[in-house]
C-alpha positions as CSV (number, residue, x, y, z in Angstrom):
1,X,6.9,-15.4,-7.8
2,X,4.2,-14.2,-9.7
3,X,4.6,-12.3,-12.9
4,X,1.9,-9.0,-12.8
5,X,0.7,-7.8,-16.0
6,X,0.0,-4.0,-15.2
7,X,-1.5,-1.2,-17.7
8,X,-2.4,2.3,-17.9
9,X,-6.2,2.6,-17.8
10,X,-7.1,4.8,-20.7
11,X,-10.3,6.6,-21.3
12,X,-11.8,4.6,-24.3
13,X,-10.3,1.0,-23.3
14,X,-13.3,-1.2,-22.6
15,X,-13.3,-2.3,-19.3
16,X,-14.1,-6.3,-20.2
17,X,-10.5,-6.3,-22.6
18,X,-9.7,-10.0,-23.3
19,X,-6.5,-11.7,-24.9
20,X,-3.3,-12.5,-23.7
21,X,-2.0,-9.6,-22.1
22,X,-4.6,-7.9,-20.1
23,X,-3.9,-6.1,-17.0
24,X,-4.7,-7.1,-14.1
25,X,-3.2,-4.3,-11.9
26,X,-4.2,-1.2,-13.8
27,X,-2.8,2.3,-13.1
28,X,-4.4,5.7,-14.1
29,X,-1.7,7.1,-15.4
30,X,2.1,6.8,-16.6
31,X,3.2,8.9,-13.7
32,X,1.6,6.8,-11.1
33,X,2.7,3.8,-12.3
34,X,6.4,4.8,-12.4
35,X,6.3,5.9,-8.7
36,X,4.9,3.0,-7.3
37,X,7.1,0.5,-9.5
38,X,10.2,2.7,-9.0
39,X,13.4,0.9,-8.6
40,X,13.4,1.0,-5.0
41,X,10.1,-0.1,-5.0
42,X,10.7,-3.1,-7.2
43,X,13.7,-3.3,-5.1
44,X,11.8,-4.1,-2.3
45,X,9.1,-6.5,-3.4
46,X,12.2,-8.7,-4.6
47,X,13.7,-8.1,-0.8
48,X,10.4,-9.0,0.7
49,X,10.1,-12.0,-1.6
50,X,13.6,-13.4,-0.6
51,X,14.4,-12.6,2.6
52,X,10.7,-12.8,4.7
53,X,10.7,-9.9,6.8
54,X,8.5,-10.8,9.9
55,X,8.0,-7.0,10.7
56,X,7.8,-3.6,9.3
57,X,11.0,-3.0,11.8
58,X,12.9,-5.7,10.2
59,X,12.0,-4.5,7.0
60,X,13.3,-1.1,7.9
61,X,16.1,-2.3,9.1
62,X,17.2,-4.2,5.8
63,X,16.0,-1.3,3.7
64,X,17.5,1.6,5.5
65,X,14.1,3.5,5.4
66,X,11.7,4.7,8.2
67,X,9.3,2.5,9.7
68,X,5.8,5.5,8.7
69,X,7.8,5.8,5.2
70,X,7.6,2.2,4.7
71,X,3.9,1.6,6.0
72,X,2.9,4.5,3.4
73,X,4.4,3.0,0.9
74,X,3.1,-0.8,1.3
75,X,-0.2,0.8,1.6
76,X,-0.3,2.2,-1.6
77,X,1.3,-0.9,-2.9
78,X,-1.5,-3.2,-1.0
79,X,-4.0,-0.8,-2.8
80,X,-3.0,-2.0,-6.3
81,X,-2.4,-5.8,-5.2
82,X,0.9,-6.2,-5.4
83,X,1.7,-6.3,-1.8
84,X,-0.2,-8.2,1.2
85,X,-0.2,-6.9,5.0
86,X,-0.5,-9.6,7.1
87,X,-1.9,-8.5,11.0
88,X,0.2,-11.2,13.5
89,X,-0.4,-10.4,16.6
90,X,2.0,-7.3,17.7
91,X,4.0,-7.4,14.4
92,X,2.5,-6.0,10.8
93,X,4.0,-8.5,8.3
94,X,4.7,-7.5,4.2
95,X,4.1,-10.3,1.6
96,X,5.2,-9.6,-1.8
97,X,2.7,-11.3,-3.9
98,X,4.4,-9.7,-7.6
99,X,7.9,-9.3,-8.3
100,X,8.0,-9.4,-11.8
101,X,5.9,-6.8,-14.2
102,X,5.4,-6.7,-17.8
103,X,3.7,-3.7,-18.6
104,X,1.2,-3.5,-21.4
105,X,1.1,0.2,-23.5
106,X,-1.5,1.2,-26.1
107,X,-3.2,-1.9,-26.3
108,X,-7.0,-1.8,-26.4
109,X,-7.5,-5.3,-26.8
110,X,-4.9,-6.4,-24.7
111,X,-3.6,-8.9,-26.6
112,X,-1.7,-7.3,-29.2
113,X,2.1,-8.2,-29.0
């Protein structure tokens, strides 16, 4: 699975940053980014990513969470790119397309290390 290099987006960070460690999910603030890559979140990529979930229902049903909970979520998560909602038919089916994160602090060049 794909390894997502995320950042927070800071007020005087160019927007064209280049070297080895440049965002490309970028958050706009440290708050934000810690709710949407919560444990339970992460949790759930790596879920999605191993076990295939043909559904939002199956999905639920292997998380233990509400169907309208876990549609919000993905949502949000589909906003940022780290998640892809697949239409099929009847069924509404998750693809985790990041499991892994390195996240990139106080970098304005984006390739310090």
């Amino acid at each position: 699975m794909k390894r997502c290099i995320v950042g927070i987006r800071r007020t005087d960070m160019p927007v064209n940053a280049v070297g080895k460690y440049v965002p490309t999910v970028w958050f706009p603030s440290m708050a934000t980014m810690a709710a949407v890559l919560s444990e339970d979140n992460r949790a759930m990529l790596r879920l999605i990513h191993e076990r295939k979930p043909k559904s939002l229902t199956e999905l639920a049903e292997l998380t233990g969470r509400q169907v309208p909970n876990l549609s919000r979520t993905l949502r949000m998560m589909e906003g940022y790119g780290l998640v892809s909602i697949e239409k099929n038919a009847r069924e509404t089916q998750p693809v985790a397309l990041a499991t892994e994160f390195l996240v990139v602090l106080d970098s304005p060049q984006g390739d310090e290390e």
